[in-house]
C-alpha positions as CSV (number, residue, x, y, z in Angstrom):
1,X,79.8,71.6,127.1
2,X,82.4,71.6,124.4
3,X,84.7,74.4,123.3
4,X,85.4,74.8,119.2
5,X,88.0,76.9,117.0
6,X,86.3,78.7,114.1
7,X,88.4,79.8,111.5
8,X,87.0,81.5,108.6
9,X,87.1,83.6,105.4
10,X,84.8,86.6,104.3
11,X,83.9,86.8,100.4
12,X,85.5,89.6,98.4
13,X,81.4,91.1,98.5
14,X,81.2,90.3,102.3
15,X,84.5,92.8,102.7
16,X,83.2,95.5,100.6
17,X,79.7,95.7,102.4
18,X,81.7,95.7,105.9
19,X,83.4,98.6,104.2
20,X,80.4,100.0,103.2
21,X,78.9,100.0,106.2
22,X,81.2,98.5,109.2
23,X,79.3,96.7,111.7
24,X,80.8,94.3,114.9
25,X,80.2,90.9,113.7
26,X,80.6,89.9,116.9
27,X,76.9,90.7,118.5
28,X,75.7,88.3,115.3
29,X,78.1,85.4,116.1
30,X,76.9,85.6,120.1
31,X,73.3,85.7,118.8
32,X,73.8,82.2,116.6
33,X,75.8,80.5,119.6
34,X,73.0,81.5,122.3
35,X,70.2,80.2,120.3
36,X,71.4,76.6,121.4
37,X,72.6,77.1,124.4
38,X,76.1,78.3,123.4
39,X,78.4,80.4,124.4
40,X,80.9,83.0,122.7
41,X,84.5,83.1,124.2
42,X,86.1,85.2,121.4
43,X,86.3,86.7,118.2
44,X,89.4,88.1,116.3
45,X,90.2,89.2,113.2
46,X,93.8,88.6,111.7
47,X,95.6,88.1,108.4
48,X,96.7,85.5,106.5
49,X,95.0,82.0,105.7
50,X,91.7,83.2,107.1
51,X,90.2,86.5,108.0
52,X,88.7,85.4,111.5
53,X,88.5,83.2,114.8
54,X,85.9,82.3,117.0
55,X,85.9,80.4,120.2
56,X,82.7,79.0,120.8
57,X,81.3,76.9,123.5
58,X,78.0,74.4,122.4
59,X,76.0,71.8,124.3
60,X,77.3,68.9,121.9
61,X,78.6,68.5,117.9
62,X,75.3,68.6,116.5
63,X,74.3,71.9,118.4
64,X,78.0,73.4,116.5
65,X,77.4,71.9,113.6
66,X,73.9,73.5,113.4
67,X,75.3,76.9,113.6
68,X,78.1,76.6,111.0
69,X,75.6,75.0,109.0
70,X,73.2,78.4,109.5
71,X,76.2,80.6,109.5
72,X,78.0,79.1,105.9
73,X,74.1,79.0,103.8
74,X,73.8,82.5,104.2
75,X,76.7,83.2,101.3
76,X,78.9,85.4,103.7
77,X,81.6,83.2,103.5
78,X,83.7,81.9,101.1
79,X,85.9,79.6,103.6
80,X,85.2,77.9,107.4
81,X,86.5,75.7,109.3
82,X,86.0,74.7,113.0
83,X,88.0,72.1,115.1
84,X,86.4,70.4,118.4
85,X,89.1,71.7,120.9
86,X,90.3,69.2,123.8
87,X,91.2,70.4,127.5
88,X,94.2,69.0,129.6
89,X,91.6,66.9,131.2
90,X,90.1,65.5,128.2
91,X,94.2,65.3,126.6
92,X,95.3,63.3,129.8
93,X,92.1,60.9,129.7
94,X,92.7,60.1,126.3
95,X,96.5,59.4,126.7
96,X,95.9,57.0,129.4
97,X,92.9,55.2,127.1
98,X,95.3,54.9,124.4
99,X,97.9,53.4,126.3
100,X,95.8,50.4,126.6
101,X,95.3,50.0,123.1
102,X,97.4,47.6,121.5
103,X,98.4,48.8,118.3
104,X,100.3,47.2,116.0
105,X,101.9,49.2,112.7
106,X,100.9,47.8,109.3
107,X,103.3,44.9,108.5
108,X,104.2,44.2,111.8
């Protein structure tokens, strides 16, 4: 399974009814996750570029992608962004690939 960073941003509406009536998002984001065989690591709020973070564990891309996809048309959102997240083990793996590689810089 892979791991992925979710970073996102609530709409001005999306604050006010969480104000309105607070509620811990983080039950929901667990609930989408499970439904594909996913896992919820963690979930933060902070301040700044974006409201929140997730870490989510999914089956493959397309399982991840499903569930931003579900989470983003309901209209709760007004920003998201999630980045496939590498371990050591994957980091190291791909360092030795790419010293095999022979690349050459443009007008070399």
């Amino acid at each position: 399974m892979a791991f992925y960073l979710m970073r996102f941003s609530y709409t001005p509406e999306t604050w006010a009814k969480l104000m309105h009536n607070p509620e811990d998002r983080r039950d929901a984001a667990r609930a989408y996750i499970e439904e594909v065989g996913g896992a919820l690591h963690g979930f933060w709020y902070g301040f700044g570029e974006y409201d929140g973070y997730a870490i989510y564990e999914a089956p493959d891309n397309v399982s991840m992608a499903g569930v931003v996809l579900a989470i983003t048309s309901g209209g709760a959102l007004a920003s998201v962004q999630t980045t496939p997240l590498m371990s050591v083990e994957e980091t190291l793996e791909a360092l030795a690939k790419g010293k095999s590689i022979g690349y050459r810089r443009p007008g070399e």
